[in-house]
VEXDREN-2710 file (C-alpha; in Angstrom, 1 decimal):
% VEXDREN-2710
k/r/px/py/pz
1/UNK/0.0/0.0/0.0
2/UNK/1.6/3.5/-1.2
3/UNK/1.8/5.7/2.1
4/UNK/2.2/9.3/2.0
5/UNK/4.3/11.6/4.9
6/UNK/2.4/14.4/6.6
7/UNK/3.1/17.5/5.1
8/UNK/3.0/19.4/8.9
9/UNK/5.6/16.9/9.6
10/UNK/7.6/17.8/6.9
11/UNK/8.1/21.1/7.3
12/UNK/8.5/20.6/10.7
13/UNK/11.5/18.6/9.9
14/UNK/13.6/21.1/7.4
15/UNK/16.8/18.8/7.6
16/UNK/15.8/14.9/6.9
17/UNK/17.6/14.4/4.2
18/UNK/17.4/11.4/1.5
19/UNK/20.8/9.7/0.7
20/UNK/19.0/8.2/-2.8
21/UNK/19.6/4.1/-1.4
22/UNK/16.0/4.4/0.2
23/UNK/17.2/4.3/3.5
24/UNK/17.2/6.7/6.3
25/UNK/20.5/8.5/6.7
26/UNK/22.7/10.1/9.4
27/UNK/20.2/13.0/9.6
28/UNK/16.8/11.8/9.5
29/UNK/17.6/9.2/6.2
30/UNK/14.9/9.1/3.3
31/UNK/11.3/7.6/2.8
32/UNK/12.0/3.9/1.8
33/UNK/10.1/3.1/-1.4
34/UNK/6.8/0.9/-1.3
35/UNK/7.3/-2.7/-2.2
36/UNK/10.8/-3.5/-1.9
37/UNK/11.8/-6.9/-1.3
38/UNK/13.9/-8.2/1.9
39/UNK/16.5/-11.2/2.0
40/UNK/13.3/-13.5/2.2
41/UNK/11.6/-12.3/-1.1
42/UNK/8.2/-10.8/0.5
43/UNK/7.3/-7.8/0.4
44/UNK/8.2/-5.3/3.4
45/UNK/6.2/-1.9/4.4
46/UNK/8.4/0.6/3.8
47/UNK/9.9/2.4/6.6
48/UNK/9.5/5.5/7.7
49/UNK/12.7/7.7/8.4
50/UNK/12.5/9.1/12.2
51/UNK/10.5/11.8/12.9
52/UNK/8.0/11.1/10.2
53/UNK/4.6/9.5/10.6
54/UNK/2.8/8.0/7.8
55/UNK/-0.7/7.2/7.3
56/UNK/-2.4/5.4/4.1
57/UNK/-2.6/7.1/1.3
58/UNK/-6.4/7.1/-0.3
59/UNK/-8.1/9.5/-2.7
60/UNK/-10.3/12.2/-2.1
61/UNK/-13.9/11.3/-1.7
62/UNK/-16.5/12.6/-4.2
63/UNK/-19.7/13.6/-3.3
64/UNK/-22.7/12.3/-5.4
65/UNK/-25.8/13.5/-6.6
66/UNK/-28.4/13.6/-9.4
67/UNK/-26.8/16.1/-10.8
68/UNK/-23.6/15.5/-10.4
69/UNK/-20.7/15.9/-13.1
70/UNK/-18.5/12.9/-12.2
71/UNK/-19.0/8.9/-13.1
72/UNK/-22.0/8.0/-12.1
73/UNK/-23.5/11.3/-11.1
74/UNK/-20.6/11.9/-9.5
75/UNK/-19.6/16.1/-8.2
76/UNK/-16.3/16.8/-7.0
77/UNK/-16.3/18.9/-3.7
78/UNK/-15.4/22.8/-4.1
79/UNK/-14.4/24.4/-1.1
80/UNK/-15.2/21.3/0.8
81/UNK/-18.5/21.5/-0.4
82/UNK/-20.2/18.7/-2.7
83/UNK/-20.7/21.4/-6.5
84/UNK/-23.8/21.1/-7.7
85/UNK/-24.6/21.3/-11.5
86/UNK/-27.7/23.3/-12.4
87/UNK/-29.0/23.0/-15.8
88/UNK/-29.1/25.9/-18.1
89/UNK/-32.9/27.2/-18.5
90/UNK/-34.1/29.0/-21.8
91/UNK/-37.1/30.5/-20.6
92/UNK/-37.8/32.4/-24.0
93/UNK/-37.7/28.7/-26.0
94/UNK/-40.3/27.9/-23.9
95/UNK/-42.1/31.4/-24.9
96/UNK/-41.1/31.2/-28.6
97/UNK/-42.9/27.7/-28.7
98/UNK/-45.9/28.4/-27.3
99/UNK/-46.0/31.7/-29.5
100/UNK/-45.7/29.0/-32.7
101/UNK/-48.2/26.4/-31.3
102/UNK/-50.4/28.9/-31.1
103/UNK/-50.6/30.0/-34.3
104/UNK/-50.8/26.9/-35.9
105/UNK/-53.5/25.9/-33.9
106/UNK/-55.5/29.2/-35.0
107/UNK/-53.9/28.3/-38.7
108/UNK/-55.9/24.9/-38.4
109/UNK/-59.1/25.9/-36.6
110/UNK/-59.1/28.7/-39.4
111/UNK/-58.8/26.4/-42.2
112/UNK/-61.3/23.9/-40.4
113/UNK/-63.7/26.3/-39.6
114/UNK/-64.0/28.8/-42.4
115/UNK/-66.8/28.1/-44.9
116/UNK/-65.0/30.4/-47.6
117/UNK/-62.4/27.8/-48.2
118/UNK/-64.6/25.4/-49.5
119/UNK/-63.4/22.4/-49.9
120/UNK/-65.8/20.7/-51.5
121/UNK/-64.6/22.9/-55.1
122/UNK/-61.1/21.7/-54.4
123/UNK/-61.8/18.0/-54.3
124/UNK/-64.2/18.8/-57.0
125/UNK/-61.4/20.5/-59.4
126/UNK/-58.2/18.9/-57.7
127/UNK/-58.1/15.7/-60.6
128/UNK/-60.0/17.3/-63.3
129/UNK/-58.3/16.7/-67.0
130/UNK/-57.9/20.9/-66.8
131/UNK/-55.9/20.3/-64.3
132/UNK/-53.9/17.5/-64.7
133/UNK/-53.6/18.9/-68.3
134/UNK/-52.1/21.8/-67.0
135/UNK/-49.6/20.3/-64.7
136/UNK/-48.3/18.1/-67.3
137/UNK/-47.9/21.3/-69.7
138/UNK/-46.0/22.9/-66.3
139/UNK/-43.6/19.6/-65.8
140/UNK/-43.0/19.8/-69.5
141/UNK/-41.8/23.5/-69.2
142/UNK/-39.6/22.5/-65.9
143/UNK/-37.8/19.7/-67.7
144/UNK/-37.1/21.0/-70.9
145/UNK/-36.0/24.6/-69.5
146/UNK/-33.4/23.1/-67.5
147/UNK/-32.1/20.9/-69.5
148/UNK/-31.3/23.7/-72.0
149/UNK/-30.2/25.9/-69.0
150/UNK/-27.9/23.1/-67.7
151/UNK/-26.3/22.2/-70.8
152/UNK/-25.7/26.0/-72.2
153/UNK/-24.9/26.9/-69.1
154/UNK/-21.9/24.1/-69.0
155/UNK/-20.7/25.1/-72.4
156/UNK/-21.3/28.8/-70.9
157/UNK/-18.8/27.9/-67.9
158/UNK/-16.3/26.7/-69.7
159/UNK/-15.8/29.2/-72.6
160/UNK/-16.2/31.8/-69.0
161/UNK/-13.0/29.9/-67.8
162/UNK/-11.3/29.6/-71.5
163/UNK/-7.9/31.5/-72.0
164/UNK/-9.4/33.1/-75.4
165/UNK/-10.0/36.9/-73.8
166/UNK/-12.9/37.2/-77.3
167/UNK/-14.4/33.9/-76.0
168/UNK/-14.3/34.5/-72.4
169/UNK/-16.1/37.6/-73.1
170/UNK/-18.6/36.7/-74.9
171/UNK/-19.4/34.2/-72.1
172/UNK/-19.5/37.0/-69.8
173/UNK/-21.3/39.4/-72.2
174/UNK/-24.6/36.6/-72.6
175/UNK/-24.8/35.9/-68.4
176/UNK/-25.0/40.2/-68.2
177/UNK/-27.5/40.1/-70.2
178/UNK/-30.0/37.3/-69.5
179/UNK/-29.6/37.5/-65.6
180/UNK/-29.6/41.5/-65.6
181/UNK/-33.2/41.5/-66.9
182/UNK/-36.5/40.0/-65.9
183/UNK/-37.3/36.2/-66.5
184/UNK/-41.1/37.5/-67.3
185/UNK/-39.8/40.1/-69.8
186/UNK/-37.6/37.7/-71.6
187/UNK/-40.8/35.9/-71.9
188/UNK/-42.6/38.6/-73.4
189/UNK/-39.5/39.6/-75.9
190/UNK/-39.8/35.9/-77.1
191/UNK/-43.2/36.1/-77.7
192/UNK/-42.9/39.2/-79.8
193/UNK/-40.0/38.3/-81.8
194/UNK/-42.3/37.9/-85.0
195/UNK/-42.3/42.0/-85.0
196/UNK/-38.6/42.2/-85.1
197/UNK/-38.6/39.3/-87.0
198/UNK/-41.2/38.1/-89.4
199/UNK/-39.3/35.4/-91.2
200/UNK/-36.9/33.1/-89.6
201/UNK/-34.2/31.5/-91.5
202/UNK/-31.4/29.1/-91.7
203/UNK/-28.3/29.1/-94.1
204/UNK/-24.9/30.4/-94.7
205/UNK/-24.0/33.3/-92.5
206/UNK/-24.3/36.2/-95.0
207/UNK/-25.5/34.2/-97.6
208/UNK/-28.2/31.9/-99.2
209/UNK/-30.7/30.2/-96.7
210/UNK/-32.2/27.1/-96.9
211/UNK/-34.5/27.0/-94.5
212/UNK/-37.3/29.2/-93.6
213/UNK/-40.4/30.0/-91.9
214/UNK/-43.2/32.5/-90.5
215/UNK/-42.1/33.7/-86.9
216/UNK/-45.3/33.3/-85.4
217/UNK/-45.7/29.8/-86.6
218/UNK/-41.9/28.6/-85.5
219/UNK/-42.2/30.5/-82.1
220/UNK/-45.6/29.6/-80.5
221/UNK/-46.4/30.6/-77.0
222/UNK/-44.9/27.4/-75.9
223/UNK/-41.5/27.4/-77.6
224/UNK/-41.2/31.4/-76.0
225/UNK/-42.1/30.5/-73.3
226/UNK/-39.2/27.7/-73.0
227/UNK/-37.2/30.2/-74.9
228/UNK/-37.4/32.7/-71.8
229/UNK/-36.8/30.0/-69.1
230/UNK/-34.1/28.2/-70.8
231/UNK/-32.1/30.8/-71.8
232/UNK/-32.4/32.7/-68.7
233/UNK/-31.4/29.7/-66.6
234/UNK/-28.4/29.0/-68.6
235/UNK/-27.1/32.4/-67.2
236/UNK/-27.3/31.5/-63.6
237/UNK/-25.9/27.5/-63.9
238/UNK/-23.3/29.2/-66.1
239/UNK/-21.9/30.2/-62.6
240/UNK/-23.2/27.7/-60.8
241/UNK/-20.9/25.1/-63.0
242/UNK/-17.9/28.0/-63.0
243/UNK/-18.0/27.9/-59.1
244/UNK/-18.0/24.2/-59.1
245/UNK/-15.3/24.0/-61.5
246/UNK/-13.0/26.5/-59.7
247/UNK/-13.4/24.5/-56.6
248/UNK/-11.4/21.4/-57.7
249/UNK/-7.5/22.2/-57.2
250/UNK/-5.5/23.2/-60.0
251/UNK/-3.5/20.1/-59.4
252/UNK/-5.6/18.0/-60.6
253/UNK/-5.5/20.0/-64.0
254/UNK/-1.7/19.7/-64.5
255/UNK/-1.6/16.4/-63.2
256/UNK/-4.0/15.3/-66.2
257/UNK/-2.8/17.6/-68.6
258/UNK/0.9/15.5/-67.2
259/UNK/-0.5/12.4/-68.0
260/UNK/-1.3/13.6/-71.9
261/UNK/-5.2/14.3/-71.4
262/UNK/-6.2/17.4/-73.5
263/UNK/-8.3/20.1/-71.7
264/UNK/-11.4/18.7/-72.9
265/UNK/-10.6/15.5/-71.8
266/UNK/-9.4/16.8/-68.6
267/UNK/-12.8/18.7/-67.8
268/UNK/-15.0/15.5/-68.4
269/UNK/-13.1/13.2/-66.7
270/UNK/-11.5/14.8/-64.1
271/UNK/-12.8/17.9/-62.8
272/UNK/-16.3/18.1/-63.7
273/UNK/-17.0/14.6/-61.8
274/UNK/-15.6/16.2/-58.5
275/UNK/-17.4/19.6/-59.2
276/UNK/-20.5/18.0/-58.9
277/UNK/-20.6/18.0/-55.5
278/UNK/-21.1/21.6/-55.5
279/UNK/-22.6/21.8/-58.2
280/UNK/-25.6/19.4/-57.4
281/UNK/-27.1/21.2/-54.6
282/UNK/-27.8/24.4/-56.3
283/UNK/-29.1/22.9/-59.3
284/UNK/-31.4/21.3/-57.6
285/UNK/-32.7/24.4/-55.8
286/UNK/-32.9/25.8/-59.5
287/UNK/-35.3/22.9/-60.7
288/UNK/-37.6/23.7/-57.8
289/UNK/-37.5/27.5/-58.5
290/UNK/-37.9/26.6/-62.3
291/UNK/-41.2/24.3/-61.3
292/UNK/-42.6/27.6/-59.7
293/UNK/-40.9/30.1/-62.2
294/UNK/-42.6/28.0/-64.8
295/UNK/-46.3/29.7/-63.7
296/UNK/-45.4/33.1/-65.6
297/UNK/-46.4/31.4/-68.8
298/UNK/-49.5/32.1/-68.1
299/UNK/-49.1/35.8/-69.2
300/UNK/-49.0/34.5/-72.9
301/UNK/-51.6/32.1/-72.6
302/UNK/-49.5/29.1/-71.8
303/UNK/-51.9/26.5/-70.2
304/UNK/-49.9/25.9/-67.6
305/UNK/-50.5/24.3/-64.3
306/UNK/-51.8/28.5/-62.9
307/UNK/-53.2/29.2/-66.5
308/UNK/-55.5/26.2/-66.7
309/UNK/-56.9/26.9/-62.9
310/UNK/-57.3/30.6/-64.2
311/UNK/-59.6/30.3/-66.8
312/UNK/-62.0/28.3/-64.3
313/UNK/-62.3/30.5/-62.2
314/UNK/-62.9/33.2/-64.3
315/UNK/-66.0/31.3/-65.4
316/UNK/-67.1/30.2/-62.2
317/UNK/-65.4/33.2/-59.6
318/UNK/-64.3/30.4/-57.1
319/UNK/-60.6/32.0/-57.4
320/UNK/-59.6/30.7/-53.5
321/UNK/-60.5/27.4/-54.4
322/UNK/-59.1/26.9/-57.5
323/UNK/-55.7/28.5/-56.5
324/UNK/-55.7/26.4/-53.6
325/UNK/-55.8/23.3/-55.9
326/UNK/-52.8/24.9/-57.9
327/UNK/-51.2/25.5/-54.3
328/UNK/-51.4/21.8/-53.4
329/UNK/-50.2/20.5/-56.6
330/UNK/-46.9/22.5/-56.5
331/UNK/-46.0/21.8/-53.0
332/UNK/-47.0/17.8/-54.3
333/UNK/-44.2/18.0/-57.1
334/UNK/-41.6/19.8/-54.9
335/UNK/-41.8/17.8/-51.8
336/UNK/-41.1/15.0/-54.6
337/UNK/-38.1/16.9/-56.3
338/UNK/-36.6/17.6/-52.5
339/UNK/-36.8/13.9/-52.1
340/UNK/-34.7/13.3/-54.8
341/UNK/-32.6/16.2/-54.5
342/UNK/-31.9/15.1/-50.9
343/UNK/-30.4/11.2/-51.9
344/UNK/-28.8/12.9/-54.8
345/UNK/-26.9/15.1/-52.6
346/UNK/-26.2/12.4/-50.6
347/UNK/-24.9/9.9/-53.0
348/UNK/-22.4/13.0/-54.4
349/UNK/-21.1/13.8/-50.7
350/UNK/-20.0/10.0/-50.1
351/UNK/-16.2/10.9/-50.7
352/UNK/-16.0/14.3/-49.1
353/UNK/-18.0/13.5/-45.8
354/UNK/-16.7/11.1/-42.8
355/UNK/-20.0/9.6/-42.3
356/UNK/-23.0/9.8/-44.1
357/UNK/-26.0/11.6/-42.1
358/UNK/-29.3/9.7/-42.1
359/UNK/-32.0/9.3/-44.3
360/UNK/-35.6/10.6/-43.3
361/UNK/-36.7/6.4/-43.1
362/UNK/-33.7/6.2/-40.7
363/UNK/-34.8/8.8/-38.6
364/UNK/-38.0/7.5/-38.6
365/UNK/-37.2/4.1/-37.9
366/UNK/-34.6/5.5/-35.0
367/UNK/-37.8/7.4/-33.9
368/UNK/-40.0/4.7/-33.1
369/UNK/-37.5/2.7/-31.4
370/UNK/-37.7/0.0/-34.2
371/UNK/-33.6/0.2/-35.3
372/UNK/-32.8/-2.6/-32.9
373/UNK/-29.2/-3.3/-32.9
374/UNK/-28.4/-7.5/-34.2
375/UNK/-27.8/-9.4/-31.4
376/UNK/-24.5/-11.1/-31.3
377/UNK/-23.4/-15.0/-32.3
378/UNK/-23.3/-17.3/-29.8
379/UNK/-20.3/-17.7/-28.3
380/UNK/-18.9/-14.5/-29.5
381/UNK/-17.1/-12.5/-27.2
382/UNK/-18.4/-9.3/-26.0
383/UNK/-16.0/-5.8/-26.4
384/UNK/-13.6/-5.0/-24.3
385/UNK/-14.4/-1.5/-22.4
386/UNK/-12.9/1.4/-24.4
387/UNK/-10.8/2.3/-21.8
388/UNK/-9.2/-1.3/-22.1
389/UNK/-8.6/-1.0/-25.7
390/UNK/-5.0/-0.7/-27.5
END
């Protein structure tokens, strides 16, 4: 057992010295060390040098509690006194919530109660072929505006990052353009282009054509309107891919362009795929804005998703209904898209995160208490304690 001196004693006794052999010298000798052995091989107590009194050495007692900090609810004591822990309190979360529970509850007794809402036109009009008519016509817009906006806007990104100064600027010169004006008054400009110009043509630059056609029967409502969305979106994933791009090193550049790979080769094979982990996210915030974006169609009779619910009501003057049943149907298609967006993010931040954070099922299932952990082989030893680990 380790023993310790008295400290009084100690000081009391300036001049016991220690002569290093463990053994108490001429003038007071040392403090022998615990556990040495004698001529008979057991172990001997040490001994004490005169003057010195020892008494067993244990450790300081903690005090416990429920709210104590150390193992097992353990406090250490403070001044001699067992410390007690007191837990923060956020009085104004408590506030805040009951601020927000109340409102939705007057949010749902509102929509319960109110006989203005009427529900019975929204079931009525919620499935009708106007309206699944129109939200096909509003996916179709969606789809086809981004893919134009994602794949001019690539092309756009890299002639943006190109060494050419002519090229680079006329990259820039198109993203001023289209993202410095209005998406609804692109729209419009596509929809009057027949006035500017009547006959549309394809041939030799300065020369013969050898194709052509009216305006107004080449650019329908429809083709403007995709006209104005795509074109406008390619100006904003134009930076979205430049940011992406920019975030991959340069060394990966030179060590491809090292290898022999040409810059095209080195962009689709080797930076791109790593840019789209940035790049991913905010494109998919730009299909849900383009799903929504997609409504101002309806201002050159595109029968959209908002168009087609429109002209109902203007024949019937049920306009909170009907909107609500445009309402619903967008938040339907982007609660579906932020699915998707969500795993797709996910599958991209695989080699740039240490662990993967759950999936909404996961939470769920960890929720309800139903993600059991397997139980283990028979047999099979159980894990050592981490503190027993090497």
């Amino acid at each position: 057992m380790l023993r310790r001196a008295d400290p009084r004693l100690l000081q009391a006794a300036p001049d016991a010295g220690y002569d290093g052999d463990g053994a108490g010298g001429p003038t007071g000798g040392g403090i022998a060390a615990a556990g040495t052995r004698g001529g008979s091989g057991e172990d001997e107590p040490p001994s004490a040098p005169a003057g010195i009194v020892t008494e067993p050495f244990a450790a300081q007692p903690l005090a416990t509690g429920p709210t104590g900090t150390g193992p097992g609810g353990a406090a250490e004591l403070i001044g001699g006194e067992p410390a007690t822990v007191v837990r923060l309190r956020h009085p104004w979360r408590w506030v805040a919530g009951a601020l927000v529970a109340l409102l939705v509850a007057m949010l749902v007794r509102s929509l319960a109660t109110n006989p203005r809402f009427d529900w019975s036109v929204v079931r009525e009009n919620f499935t009708t072929h106007a309206t699944l008519m129109g939200l096909w016509v509003t996916i179709e817009l969606t789809v086809i505006s981004m893919a134009i906006g994602i794949i001019l806007g690539t092309v756009l990104a890299v002639l943006r990052l190109s060494p050419n100064p002519l090229v680079s600027s006329a990259s820039w010169v198109y993203v001023w353009v289209f993202r410095g004006t209005p998406v609804i008054v692109q729209i419009l400009f596509w929809n009057f282009v027949a006035a500017l110009y009547p006959t549309l043509s394809i041939g030799i630059p300065f020369g013969p054509s050898f194709v052509q056609g009216n305006a107004n029967t080449v650019v329908t409502p429809f083709v403007a309107a995709i006209l104005g969305l795509g074109l406008n979106e390619a100006a904003y994933m134009a930076e979205i891919v430049r940011a992406g791009i920019l975030s991959v090193p340069e060394g990966q550049s030179e060590a491809a362009l090292s290898l022999g790979l040409t810059r095209l080769q080195t962009m689709r094979t080797i930076v791109l795929p790593q840019a789209m982990r940035v790049i991913v996210p905010p494109t998919g915030n730009e299909v849900i804005s383009m799903l929504k974006t997609s409504s101002l169609a309806s201002v050159i009779a595109v029968t959209e998703l908002l168009y087609s619910v429109q002209i109902v009501y203007s024949r019937t003057f049920q306009q909170i209904p009907l909107l609500l049943v445009a309402v619903i149907w967008y938040l339907i298609v982007t609660t579906i898209l932020n699915v998707g967006q969500y795993y797709l993010e996910r599958r991209f931040a695989r080699g740039s995160a240490r662990s993967l954070p759950l999936t909404p099922w996961q939470r769920l299932r960890r929720l309800v208490g139903t993600n059991h952990a397997r139980p283990a082989m028979a047999g099979a030893a159980s894990p050592a304690p981490r503190s027993d680990r090497r």
